[in-house]
C-alpha positions in Angstrom: 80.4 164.5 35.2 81.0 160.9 34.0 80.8 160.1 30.1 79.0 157.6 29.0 80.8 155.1 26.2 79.5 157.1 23.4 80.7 160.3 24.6 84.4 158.6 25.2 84.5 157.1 22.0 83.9 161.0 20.7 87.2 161.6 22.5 88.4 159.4 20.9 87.8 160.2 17.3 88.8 163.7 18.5 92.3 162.0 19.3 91.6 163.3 23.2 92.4 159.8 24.3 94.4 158.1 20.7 97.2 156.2 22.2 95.2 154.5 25.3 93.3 151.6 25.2 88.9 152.2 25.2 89.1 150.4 28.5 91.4 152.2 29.9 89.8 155.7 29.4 86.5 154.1 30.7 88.4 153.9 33.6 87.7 149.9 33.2 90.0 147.2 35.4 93.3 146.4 33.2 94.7 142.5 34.2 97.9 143.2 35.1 100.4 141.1 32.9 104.2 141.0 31.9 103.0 139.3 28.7 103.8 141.3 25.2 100.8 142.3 23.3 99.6 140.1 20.6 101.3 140.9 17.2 99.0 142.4 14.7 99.3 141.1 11.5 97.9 143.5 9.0 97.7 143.1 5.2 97.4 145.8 2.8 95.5 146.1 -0.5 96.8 148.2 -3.3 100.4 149.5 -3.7 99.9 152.4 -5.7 100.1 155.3 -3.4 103.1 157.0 -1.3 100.9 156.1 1.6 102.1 152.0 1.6 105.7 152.9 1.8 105.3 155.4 4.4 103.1 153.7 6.9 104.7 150.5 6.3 108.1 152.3 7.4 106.7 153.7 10.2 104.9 150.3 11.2 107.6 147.7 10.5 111.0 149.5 11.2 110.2 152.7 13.5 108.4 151.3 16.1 110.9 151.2 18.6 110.7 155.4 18.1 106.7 155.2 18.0 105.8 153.1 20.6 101.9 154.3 20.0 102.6 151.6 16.9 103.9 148.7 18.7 102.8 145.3 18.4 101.4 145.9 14.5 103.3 144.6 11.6 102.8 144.6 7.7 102.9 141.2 6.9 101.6 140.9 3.7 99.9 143.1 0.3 98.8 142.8 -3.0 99.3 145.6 -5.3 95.7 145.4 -7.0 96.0 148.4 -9.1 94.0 150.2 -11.7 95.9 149.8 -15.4 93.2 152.8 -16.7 94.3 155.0 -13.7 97.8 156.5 -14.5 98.6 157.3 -11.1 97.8 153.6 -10.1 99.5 152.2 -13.5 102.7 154.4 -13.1 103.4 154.0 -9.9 102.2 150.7 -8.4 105.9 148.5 -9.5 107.7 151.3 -8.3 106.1 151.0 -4.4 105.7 147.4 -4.7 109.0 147.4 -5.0 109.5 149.3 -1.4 107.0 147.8 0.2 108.8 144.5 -0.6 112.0 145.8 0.7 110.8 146.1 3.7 110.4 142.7 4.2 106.5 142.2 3.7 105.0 139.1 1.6 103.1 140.3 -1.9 100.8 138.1 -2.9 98.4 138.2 -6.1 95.3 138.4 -4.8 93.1 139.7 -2.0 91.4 136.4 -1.8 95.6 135.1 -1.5 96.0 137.9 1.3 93.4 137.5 3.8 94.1 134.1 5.0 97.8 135.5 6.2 96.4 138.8 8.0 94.2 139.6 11.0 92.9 143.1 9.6 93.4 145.2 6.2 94.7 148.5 5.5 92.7 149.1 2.1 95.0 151.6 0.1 94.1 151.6 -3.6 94.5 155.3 -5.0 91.6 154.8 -6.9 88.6 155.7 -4.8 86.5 153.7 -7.5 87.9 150.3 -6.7 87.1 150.3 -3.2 83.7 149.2 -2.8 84.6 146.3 -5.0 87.9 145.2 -2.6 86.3 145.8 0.5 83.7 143.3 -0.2 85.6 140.3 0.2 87.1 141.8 3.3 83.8 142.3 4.8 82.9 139.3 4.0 85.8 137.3 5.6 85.1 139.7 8.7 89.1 141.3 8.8 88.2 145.2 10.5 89.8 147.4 7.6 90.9 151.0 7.3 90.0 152.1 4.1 92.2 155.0 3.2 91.2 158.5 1.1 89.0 159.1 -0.7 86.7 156.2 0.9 84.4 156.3 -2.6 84.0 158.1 -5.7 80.3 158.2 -5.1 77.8 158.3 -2.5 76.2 155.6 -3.3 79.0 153.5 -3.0 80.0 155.3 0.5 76.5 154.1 1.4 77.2 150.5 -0.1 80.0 150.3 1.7 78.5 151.5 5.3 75.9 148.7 4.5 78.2 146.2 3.6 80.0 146.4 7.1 77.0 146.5 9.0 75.7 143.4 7.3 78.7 141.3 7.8 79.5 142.8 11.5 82.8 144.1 10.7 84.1 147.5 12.1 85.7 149.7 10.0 86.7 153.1 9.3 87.9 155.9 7.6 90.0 159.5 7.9 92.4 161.5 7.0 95.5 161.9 9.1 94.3 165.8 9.3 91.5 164.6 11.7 94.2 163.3 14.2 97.3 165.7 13.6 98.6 167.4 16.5 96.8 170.6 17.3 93.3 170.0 15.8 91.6 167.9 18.5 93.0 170.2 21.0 91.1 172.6 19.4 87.6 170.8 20.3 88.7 170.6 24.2 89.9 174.0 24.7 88.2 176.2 27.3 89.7 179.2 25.8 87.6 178.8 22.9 84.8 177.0 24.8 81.5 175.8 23.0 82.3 175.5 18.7 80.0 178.2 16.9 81.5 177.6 13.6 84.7 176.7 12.0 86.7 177.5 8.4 89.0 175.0 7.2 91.5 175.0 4.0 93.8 172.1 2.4 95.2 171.0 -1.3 92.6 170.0 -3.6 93.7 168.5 -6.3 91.3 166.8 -8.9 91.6 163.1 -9.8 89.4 160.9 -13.1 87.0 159.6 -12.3 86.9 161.3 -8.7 83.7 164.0 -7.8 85.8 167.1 -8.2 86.7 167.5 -4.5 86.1 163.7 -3.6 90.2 162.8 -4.2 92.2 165.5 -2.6 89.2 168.1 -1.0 88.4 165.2 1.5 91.4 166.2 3.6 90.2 170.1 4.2 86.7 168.5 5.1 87.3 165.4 6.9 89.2 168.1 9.0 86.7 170.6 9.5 83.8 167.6 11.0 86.2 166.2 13.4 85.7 169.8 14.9 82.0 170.3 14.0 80.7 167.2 14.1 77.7 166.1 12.4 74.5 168.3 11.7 75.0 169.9 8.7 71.7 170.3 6.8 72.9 172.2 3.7 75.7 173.6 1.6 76.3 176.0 -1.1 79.4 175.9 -3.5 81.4 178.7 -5.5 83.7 177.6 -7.4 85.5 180.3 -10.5 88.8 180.1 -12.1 91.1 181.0 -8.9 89.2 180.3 -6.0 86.4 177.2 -4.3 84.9 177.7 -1.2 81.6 175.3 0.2 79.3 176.6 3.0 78.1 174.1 4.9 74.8 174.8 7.5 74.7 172.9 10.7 71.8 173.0 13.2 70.9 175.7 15.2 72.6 177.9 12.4 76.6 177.0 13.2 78.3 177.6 9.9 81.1 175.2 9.0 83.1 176.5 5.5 85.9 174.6 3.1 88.2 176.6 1.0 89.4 174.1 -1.7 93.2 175.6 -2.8 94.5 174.2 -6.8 98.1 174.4 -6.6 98.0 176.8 -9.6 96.3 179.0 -8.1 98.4 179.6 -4.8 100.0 178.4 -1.9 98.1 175.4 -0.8 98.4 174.0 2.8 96.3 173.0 5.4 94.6 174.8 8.5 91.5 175.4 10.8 90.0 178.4 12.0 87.6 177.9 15.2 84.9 180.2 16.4 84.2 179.4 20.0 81.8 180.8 22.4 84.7 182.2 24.8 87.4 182.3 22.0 88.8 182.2 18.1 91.9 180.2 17.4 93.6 179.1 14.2 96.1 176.2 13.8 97.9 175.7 10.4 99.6 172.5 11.1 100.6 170.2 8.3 99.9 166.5 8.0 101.2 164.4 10.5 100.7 160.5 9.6 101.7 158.7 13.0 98.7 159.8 15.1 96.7 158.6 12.3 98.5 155.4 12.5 98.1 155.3 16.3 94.3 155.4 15.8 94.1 152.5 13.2 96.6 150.4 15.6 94.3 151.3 18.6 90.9 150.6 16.2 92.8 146.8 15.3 93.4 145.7 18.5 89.8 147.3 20.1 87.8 147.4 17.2 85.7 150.1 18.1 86.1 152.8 15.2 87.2 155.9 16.3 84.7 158.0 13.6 81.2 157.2 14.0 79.6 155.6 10.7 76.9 158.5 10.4 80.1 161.3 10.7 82.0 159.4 8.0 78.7 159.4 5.5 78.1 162.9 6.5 81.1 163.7 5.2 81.0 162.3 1.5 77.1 163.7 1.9 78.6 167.2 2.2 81.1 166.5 -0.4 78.7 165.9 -3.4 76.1 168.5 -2.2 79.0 170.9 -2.9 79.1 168.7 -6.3 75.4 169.5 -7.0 75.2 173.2 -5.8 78.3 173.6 -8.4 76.2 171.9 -11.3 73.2 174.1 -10.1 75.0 177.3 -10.1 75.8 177.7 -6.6 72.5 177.5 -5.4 71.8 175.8 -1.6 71.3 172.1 -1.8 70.6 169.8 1.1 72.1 166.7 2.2 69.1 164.9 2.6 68.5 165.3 -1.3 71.8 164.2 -2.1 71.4 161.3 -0.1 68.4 160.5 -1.7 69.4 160.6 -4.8 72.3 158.4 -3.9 69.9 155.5 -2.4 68.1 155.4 -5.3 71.4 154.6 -7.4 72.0 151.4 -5.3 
């Protein structure tokens, strides 16, 4: 049975199709041409994480070993920075530095940056900042990857969804769990045929300033929608001294569970359990970060985002109704309240 685009650009936010071009897995006429592809010239914002040295590594020198990454270059950044965030503060020379080395131009400024870049990789470790940063992004009409945790809040998840329908420019944002090898296989497998439910578990550390599971928690989560999708209407949240776990209910009662691990507590990883109507199957794979690269390369150069807006609002939506049902006492709370209650602080 054919697919319609919508259905193709699931695929492709599953990573069934990451690497090709949306054209060519609507089976669309490709010109034939000896020509190189374009260069992409993408500017980051915010040098405080791991993630800039890492990605710019992969995108700037490895490429030749990735070819999924060809044809994209960091070309320029501005370390931004939070001085009241000490693992922005304490870390953002240092990777600077790197980032630097590797032979990319830092400027002061975004409003410096944009005019050297075709797209943004936004990469500030403090989820606060982003709605701010993004704005002028938006506004100049670069397509940007905003990297975890997209917000701090709902409401500026929402702002920020509204912000890039406004101005027209596609965006996105994931976690490199949603495209790591052995998780979107799990979605296509006729082993485990139609998904019934699904437990996922990853890291979860806490962050200022950050919804408890908002900073590290997104990873376990993000995860666990690229398998269920979107739906859920409720969740309930247990959190004690060793152990978090949120419960998520989707339509027609599927049942879609997080298990938040503290590194004091235990061994912390990440993994997915799937319940299938034909099959169970578990994959405990750890991050991988050049399919998730492949999938912002592939979203620059056809800017169709490979995560639907609604999945990536869902997600956060999820995330602070497990907030609520914590500061309720673990009672169920839906994610239409929470949204609510979110609008209404715009």
């Amino acid at each position: 049975m054919a697919m319609n685009r919508r259905e193709m650009v699931g695929l492709l936010s599953g990573g069934i199709v990451t690497g090709w071009s949306l054209s060519q897995a609507l089976g669309e006429e490709q010109p034939v041409s000896d020509k190189p592809l374009k260069e992409i010239r993408i500017g980051m914002i915010g040098l405080d994480t791991s993630h800039v040295s890492v990605f710019t590594k992969l995108l700037n020198r490895d490429n030749s070993r990735e070819p999924k990454l060809a044809g994209s270059r960091v070309v320029a950044a501005s370390p931004a920075g939070n001085p009241n965030f000490p693992l922005s503060k304490d870390r953002v020379d240092g990777f600077t530095n790197e980032v630097r080395a590797l032979g990319v131009k830092i400027v002061d400024s975004i409003e410096a940056l944009l005019p050297l870049v075709d797209v943004v990789m936004l990469e500030s470790v403090d989820g606060t900042q982003h709605l701010e940063q993004a704005r002028p992004v938006f506004a100049a009409k670069k397509p940007m990857y905003i990297d975890k945790p997209l917000a701090a809040s709902l409401a500026d998840v929402l702002a920020i969804a509204e912000l890039g329908k406004e101005h027209g420019t596609p965006w996105f944002t994931a976690s490199s769990s949603r495209f790591t090898e052995g998780y979107p296989e799990l979605k296509q497998s006729p082993e485990i045929g139609e998904i019934l439910g699904c437990d996922t578990y990853s890291q979860a550390r806490a962050a200022i300033g950050h919804p408890d599971l908002f900073w590290y928690g997104i990873h376990g989560v993000d995860l666990l929608y690229s398998l269920m999708g979107t739906g859920c209407r409720s969740v309930t949240a247990v959190q004690t001294k060793y152990s978090e776990q949120v419960t998520g209910t989707w339509e027609q009662g599927r049942v879609g569970t997080y298990r938040a691990i503290r590194e004091h507590t235990g061994k912390t990883g990440l993994g997915a359990t799937v319940f299938g109507s034909k099959g169970i199957s578990h994959v405990n794979n750890y991050y991988n970060y050049v399919p998730l690269l492949a999938a912002i390369v592939e979203f620059f150069r056809t800017k169709m985002t490979p995560v639907p807006v609604d999945e990536m609002v869902e997600v956060f939506a999820y995330l602070e109704g497990a907030e609520e049902s914590k500061r309720r006492g673990g009672v169920p709370v839906t994610l239409a309240e929470v949204l609510e209650q979110a609008r209404a602080k715009r």
